[in-house]
C-alpha positions in Angstrom: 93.4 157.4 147.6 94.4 154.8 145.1 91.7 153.1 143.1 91.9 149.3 143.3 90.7 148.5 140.0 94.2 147.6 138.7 94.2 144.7 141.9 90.7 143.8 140.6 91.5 143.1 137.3 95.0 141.0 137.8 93.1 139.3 140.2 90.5 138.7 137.5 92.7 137.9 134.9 94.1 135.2 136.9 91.0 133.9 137.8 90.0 133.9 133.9 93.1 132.0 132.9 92.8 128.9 135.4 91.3 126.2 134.5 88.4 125.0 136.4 88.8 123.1 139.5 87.1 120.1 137.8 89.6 120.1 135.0 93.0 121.1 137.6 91.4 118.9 140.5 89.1 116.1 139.0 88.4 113.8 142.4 87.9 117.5 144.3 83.9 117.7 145.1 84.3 121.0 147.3 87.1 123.1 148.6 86.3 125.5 152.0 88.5 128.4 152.1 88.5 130.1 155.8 90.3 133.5 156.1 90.5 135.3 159.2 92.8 137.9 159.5 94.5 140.2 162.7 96.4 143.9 162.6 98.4 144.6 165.2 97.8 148.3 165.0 94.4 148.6 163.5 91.1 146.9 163.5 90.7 143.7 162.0 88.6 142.6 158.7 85.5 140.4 159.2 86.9 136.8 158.2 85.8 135.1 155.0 84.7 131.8 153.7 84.7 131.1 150.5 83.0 127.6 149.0 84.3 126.3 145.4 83.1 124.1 143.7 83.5 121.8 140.5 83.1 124.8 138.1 84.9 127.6 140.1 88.5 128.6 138.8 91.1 126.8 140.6 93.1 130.2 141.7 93.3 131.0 145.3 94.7 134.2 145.4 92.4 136.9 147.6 92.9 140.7 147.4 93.6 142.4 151.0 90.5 143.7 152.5 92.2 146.7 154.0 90.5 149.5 151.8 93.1 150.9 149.6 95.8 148.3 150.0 97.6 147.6 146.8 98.5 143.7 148.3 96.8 140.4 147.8 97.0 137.0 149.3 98.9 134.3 146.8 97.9 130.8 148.5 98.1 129.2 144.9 101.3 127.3 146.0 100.0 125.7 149.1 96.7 124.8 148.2 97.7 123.3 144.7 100.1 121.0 146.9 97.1 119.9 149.2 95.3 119.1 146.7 97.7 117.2 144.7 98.5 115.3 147.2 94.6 114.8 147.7 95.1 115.6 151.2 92.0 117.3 153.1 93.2 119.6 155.5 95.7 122.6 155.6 95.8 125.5 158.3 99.0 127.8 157.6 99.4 132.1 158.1 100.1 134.8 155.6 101.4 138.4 155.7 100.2 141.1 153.4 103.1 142.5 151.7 100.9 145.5 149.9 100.4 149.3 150.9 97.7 150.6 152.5 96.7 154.2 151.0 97.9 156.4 154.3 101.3 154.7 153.8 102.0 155.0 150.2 104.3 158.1 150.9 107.1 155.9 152.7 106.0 152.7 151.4 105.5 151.1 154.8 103.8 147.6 154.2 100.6 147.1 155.1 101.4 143.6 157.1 97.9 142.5 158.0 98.1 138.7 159.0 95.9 136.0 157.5 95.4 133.0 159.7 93.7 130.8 156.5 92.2 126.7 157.0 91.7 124.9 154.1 89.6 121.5 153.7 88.7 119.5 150.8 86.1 116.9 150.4 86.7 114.2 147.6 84.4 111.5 145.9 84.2 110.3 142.8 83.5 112.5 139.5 79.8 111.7 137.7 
């Protein structure tokens, strides 16, 4: 089985290289990040909720919870635009376009679907 360390650290990196959501998103007090995902032919991860704040790094990309998978979840893209546009709520769906570690012989993707909810809460900075 493939180790995911190399996931884990481009993930990392990433993280380390964004600014922080009070510098990228000033009027942003909190950001709720719902994941709940569904496999067709397997079992399906426990969802996730994840709660920035002021001082997290504004990078929304989450790795695949399949053990093994070599894929991630990029939701940079449409959360930046939520929040740009200082809107509070998004709700859209993902597809994990990694390999899962009993597939790496024919390269079948892993395809595990993310059903993610976004919602932001704004207020003044202090």
């Amino acid at each position: 089985m493939r180790n995911r360390k190399p996931i884990a650290k481009n993930l990392e990196a990433a993280r380390n290289a964004s600014p922080a959501m009070r510098v990228a998103f000033p009027s942003v007090n909190e950001l709720r990040v719902e994941l709940e995902f569904d496999s067709a032919d397997k079992w399906a991860p426990a969802a996730q909720v994840h709660i920035l704040h002021p001082a997290a790094a504004a990078t929304f990309r989450y790795p695949c919870p399949i053990s093994g998978c070599s894929g991630h979840f990029e939701l940079d893209s449409s959360i930046n635009s939520l929040l740009n546009r200082s809107e509070s709520m998004l709700a859209d769906d993902a597809t994990c376009a990694g390999v899962r570690p009993e597939d790496r012989s024919t390269s079948k993707a892993c395809a595990l679907h993310l059903r993610y909810r976004v919602e932001a809460t704004y207020g003044s900075r202090r």
